[in-house]
LUMKOLTOR-253453 format. One line per field, with one value per residue (C-alpha): x, y, z; residue in three letters. Coordinates in pm, 1 decimal. Example, Ala and Ser with C-alpha at 12.3 -4.5 7.8 and 13.67 -1.06 7.14 Angstrom:
BEGIN
u c(1230.0, 1367.0)
v c(-450.0, -106.0)
w c(780.0, 714.0)
code c(ALA, SER)
END
This chain:
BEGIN
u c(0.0, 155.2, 261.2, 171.5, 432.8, 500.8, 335.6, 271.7, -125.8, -251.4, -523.8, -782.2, -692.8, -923.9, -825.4, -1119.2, -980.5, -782.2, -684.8, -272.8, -55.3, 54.2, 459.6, 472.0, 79.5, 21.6, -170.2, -337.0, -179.5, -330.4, -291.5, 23.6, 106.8, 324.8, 479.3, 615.1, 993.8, 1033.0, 901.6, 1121.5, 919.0, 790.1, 1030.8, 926.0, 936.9, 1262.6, 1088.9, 1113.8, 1370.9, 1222.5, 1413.4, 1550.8, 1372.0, 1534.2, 1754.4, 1572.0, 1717.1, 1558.9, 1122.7, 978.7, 883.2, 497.8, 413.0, 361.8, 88.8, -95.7, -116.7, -445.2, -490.1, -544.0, -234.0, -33.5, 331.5, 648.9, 845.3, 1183.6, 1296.8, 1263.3, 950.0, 814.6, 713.1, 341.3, 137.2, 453.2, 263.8, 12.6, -194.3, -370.3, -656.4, -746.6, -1158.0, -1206.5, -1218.2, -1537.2, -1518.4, -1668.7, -1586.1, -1806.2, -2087.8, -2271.2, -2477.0, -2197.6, -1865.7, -1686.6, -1556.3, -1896.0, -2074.4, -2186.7, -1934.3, -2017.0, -2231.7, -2006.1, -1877.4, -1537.7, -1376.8, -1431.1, -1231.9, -900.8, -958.1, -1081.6, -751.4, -558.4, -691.3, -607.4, -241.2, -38.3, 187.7, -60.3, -50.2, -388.9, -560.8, -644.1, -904.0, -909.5, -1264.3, -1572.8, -1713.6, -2001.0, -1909.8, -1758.3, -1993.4, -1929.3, -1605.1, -1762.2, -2023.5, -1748.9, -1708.1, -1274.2, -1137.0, -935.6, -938.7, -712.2, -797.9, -939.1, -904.2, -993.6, -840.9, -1025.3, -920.5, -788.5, -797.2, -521.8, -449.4, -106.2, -298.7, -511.6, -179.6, -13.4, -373.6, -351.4, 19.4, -106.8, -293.4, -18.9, 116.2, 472.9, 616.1, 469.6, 806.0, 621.9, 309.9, 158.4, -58.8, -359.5, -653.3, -969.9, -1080.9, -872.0, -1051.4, -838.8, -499.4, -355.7, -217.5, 87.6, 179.7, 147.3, 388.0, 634.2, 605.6, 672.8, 949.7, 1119.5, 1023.2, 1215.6, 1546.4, 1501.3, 1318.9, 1012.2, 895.4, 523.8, 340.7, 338.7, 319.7, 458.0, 291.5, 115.1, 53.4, 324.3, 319.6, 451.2, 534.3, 287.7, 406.0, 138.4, 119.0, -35.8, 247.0, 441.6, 786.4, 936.9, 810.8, 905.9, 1086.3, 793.2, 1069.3, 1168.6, 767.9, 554.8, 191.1, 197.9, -41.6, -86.6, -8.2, 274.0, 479.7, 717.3, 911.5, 745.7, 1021.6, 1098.9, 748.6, 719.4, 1077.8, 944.6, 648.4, 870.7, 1024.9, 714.8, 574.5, 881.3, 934.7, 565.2, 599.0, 296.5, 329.7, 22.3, 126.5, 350.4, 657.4, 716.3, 815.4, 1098.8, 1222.5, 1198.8, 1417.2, 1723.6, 1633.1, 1562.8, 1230.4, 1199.3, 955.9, 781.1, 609.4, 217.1, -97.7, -282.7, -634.0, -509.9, -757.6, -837.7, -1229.9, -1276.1, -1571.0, -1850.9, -1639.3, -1408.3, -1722.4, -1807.0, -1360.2, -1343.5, -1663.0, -1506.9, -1194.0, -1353.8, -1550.0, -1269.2, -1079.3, -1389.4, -1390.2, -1024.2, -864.7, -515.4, -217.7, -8.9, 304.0, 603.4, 823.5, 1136.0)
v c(0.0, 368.9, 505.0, 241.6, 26.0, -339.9, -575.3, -997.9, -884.2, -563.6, -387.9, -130.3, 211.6, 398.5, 725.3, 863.7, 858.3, 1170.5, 1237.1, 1158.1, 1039.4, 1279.8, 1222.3, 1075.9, 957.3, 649.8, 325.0, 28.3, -236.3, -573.9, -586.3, -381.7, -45.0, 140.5, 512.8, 675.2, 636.5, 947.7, 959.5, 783.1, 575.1, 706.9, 662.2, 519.6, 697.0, 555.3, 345.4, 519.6, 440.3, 286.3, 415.6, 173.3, 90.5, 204.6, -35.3, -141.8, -338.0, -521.2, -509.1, -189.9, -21.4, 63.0, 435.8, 568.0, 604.8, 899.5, 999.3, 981.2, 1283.1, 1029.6, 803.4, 615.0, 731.6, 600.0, 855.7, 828.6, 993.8, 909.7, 801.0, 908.5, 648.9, 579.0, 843.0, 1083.1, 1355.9, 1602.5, 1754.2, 2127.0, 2133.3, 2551.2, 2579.9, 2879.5, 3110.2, 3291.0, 3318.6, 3599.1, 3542.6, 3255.9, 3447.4, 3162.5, 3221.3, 2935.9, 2943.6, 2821.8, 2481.5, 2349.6, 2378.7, 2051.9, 1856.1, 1594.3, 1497.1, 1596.9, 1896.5, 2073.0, 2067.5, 1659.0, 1566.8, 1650.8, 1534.1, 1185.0, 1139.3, 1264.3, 1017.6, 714.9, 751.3, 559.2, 861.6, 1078.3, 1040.6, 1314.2, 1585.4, 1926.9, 2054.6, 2484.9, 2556.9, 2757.7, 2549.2, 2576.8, 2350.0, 2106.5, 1875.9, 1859.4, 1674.1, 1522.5, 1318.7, 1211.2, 833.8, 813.9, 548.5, 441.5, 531.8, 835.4, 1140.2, 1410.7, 1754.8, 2050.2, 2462.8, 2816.9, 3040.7, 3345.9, 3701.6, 3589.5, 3317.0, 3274.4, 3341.1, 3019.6, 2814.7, 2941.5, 2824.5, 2502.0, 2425.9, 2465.3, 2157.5, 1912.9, 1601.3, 1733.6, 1400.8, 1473.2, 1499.5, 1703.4, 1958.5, 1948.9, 2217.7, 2213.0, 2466.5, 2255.2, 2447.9, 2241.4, 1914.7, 1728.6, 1671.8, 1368.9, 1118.7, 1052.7, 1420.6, 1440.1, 1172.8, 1352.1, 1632.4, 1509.0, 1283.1, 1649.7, 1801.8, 1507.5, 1611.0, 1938.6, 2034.6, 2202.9, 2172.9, 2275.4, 2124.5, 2358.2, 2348.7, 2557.8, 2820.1, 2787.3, 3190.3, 3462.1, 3651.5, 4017.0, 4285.0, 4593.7, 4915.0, 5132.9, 5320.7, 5085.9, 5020.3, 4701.8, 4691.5, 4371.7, 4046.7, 3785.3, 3458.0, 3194.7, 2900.8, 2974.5, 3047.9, 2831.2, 2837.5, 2749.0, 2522.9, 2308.0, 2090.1, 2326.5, 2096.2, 2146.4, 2103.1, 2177.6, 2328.4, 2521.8, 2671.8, 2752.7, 2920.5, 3096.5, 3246.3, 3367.3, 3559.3, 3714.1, 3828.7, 3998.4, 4192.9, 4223.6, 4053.5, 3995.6, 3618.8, 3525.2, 3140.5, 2926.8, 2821.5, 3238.3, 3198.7, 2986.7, 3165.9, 3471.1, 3289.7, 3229.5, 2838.7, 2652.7, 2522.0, 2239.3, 2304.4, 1983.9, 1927.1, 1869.1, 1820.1, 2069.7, 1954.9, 2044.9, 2361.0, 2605.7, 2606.0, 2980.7, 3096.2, 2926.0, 2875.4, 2664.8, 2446.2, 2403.6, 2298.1, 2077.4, 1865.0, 1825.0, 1677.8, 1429.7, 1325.7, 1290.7, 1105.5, 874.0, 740.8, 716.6, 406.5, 460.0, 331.9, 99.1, 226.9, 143.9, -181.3, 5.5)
w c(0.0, -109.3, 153.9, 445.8, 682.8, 509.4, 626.3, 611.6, 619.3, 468.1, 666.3, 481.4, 554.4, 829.4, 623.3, 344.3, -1.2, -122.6, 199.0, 245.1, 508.0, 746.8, 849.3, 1133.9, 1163.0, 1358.2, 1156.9, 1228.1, 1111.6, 1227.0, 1623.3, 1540.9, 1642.9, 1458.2, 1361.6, 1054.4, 1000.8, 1014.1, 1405.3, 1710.1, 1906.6, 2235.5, 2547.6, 2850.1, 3172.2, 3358.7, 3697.9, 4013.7, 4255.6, 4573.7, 4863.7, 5141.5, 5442.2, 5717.9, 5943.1, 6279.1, 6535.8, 6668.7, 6694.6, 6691.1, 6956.0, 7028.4, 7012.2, 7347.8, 7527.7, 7615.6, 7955.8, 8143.2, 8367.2, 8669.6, 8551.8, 8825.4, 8735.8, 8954.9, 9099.2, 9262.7, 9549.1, 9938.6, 10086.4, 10442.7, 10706.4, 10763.2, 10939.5, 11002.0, 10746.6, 10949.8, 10692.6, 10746.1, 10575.3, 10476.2, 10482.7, 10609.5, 10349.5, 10238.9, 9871.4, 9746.9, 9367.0, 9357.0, 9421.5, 9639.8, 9908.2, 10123.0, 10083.6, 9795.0, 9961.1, 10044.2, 9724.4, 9546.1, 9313.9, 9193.0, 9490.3, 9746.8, 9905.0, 9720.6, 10052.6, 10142.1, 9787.3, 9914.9, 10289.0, 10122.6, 9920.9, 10198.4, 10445.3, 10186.8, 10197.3, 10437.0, 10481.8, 10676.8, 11029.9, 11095.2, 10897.0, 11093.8, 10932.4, 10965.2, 10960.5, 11103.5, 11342.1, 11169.8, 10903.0, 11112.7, 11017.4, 10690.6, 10764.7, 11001.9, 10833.7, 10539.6, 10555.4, 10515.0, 10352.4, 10656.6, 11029.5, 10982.0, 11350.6, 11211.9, 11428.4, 11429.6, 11414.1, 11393.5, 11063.8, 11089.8, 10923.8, 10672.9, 10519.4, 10706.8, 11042.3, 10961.5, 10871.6, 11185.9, 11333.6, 11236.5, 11250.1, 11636.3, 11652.7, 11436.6, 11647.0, 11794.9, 11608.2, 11271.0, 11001.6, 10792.5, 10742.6, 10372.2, 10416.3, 10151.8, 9968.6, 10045.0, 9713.5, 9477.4, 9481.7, 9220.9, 9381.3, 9352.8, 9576.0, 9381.5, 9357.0, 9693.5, 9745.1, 9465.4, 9705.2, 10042.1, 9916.1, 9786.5, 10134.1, 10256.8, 10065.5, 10095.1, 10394.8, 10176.2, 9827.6, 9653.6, 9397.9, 9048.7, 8703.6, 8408.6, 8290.9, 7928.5, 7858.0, 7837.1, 8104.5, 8070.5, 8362.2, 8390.8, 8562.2, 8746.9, 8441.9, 8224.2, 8016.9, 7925.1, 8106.5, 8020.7, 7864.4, 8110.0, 8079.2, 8079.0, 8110.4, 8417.5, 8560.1, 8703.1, 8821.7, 9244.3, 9384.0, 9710.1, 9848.4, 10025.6, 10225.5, 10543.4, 10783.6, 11108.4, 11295.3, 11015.7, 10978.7, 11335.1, 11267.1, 11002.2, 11150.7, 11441.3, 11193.8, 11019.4, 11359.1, 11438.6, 11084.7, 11024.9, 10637.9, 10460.0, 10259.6, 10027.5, 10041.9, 10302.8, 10116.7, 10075.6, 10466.2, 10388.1, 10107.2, 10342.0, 10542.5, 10269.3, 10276.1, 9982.5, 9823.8, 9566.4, 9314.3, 9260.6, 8919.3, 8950.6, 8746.3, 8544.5, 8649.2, 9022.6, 9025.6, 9256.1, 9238.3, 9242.3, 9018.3, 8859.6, 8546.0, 8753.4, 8863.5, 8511.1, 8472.4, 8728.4, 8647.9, 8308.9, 8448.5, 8673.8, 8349.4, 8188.4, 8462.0, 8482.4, 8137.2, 8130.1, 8355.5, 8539.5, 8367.2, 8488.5, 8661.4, 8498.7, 8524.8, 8670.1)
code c(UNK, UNK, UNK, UNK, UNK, UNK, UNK, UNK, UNK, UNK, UNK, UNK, UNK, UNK, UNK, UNK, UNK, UNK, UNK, UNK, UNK, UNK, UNK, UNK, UNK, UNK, UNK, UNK, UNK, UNK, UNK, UNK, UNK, UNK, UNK, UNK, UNK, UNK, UNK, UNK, UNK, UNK, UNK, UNK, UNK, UNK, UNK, UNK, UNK, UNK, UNK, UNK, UNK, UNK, UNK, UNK, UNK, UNK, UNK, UNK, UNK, UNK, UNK, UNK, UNK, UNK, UNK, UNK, UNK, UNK, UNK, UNK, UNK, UNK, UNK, UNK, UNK, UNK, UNK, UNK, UNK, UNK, UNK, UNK, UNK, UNK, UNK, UNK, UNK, UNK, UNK, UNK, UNK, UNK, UNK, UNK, UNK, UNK, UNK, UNK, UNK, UNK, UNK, UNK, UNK, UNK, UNK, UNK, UNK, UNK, UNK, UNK, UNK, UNK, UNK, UNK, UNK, UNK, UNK, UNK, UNK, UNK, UNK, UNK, UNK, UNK, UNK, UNK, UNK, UNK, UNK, UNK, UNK, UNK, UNK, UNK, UNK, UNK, UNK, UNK, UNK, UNK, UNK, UNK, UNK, UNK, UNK, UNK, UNK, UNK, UNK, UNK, UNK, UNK, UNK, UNK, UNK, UNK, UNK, UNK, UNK, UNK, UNK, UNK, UNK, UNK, UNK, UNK, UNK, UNK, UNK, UNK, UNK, UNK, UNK, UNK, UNK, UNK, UNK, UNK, UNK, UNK, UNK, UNK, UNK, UNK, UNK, UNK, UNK, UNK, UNK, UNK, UNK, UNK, UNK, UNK, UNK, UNK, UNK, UNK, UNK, UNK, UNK, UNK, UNK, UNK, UNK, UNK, UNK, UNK, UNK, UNK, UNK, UNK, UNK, UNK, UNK, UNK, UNK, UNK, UNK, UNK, UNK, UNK, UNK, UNK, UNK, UNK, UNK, UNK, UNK, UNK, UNK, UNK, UNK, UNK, UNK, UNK, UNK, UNK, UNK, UNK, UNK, UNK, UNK, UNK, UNK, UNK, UNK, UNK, UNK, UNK, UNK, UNK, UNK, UNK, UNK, UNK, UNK, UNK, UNK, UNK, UNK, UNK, UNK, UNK, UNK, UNK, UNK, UNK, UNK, UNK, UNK, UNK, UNK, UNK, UNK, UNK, UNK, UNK, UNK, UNK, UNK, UNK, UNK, UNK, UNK, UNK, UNK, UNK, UNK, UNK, UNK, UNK, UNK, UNK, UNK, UNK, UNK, UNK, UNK, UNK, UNK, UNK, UNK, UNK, UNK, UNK, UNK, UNK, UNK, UNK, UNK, UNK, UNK, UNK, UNK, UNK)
END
């Protein structure tokens, strides 16, 4: 055929007559497929080079595993003897932000009062000897009528005008063996036994340590003015909670020394530091809230739902 590829079986041409072969046009020819001389055939794409898997020794490990806000982690550090721990209990505060007609400690959570969380995971560790509860007596029977989960004397102090008054208060009625005084806001409901622990085994070393956590937000100094001064560090700031925990002689030492200089402290490791001792800052939880407004209610409800539908890990094989 004029113009077509050779051959061994001729195939009629697709074209309409009169109308010629374009150079390089592609033909059927039987199954075939072919191109015009004139036309290199089409190149195929060179196959992708698979990379290498990487070397592994070994299995691979698991991802890990979230943490549940209740987990049980192991910490190290030294461990007090049973029921050498005198907690003070702080329930005497009014809380006006709450805007309750009680104060904020004895509203409903969850079925129970704020203040009777704490006191109930208090009174399940070994380590606590007693738990002085700084009240009105009033309320006494609040913490009266709490069912603990082990026989664990529970006493009694007045508040005071200030918040170190009521601490000073308390610190009154602790056992004159007690090693230590962990001294506790009955409005944060959520703290955890094994922070605690983390905390009194750094009290141990160091003679006082408080529970905290870093702060998220960036925090920036304001002069009376109004204006920015200085944006602060926010690595080296963290956000103070309680358990605050002490060495009794210490304390007493330290409120000696406030009564003679007349310092104001808004929270009871402050003493210490007044006195040019050290304090271990001992890493906590972020659901340890202070219940303060009805936002906080709304906060800590949401963490206990949370905690409730998520199981404790295990603590680690160390």
């Amino acid at each position: 055929m004029p113009g077509g590829i050779p051959s061994t079986q001729s195939a009629p041409s697709l074209r309409p007559p009169g109308v010629p072969t374009a150079p390089g046009a592609l033909r059927a020819c039987g199954g075939c497929r072919a191109s015009d001389p004139a036309t290199p055939p089409p190149r195929r794409p060179a196959p992708r080079p698979q990379r290498a898997a990487p070397f592994v020794s070994g299995p691979r490990a698991a991802p890990p595993t979230p943490r549940s806000p209740h987990a049980v982690v192991a910490r190290a550090g030294p461990a007090a003897e049973p029921g050498s721990v005198s907690v003070v209990l702080l329930s005497g505060g009014v809380g006006k932000r709450m805007k309750a007609n009680m104060p904020k400690q004895y509203l409903n959570l969850r079925g129970k009062p704020i203040a009777t969380w704490s006191l109930e995971t208090f009174a399940s560790m070994d380590e606590v000897g007693e738990i002085v509860v700084v009240c009105a007596p009033e309320y006494r029977d609040v913490f009266e009528a709490v069912s603990l989960p082990r026989d664990v004397p529970v006493k009694f102090a007045l508040p005071g005008a200030e918040r170190q008054d009521s601490v000073e208060s308390g610190l009154g009625a602790v056992a004159a063996g007690a090693a230590l005084v962990a001294v506790h806001d009955s409005a944060r409901p959520m703290v955890r036994a094994e922070d605690v622990r983390a905390c009194i085994g750094d009290a141990l070393e160091h003679g006082a340590a408080v529970l905290g956590v870093p702060v998220k937000p960036t925090i920036k100094e304001v002069g009376d003015d109004g204006m920015v001064v200085r944006t602060l560090d926010r690595s080296k700031l963290w956000d103070v909670q309680t358990p605050q925990v002490i060495r009794p002689a210490l304390l007493r030492e330290g409120f000696a020394k406030v009564a003679a200089e007349g310092l104001a402290v808004t929270d009871d490791v402050s003493i210490i530091e007044a006195m040019g001792l050290p304090v271990k800052m001992t890493q906590g939880d972020y659901t340890n809230i202070k219940v303060t407004t009805p936002e906080d209610m709304f906060v800590a409800e949401r963490f206990m739902d949370e905690a409730a539908t998520s199981p404790p890990l295990e603590p680690p094989t160390l």
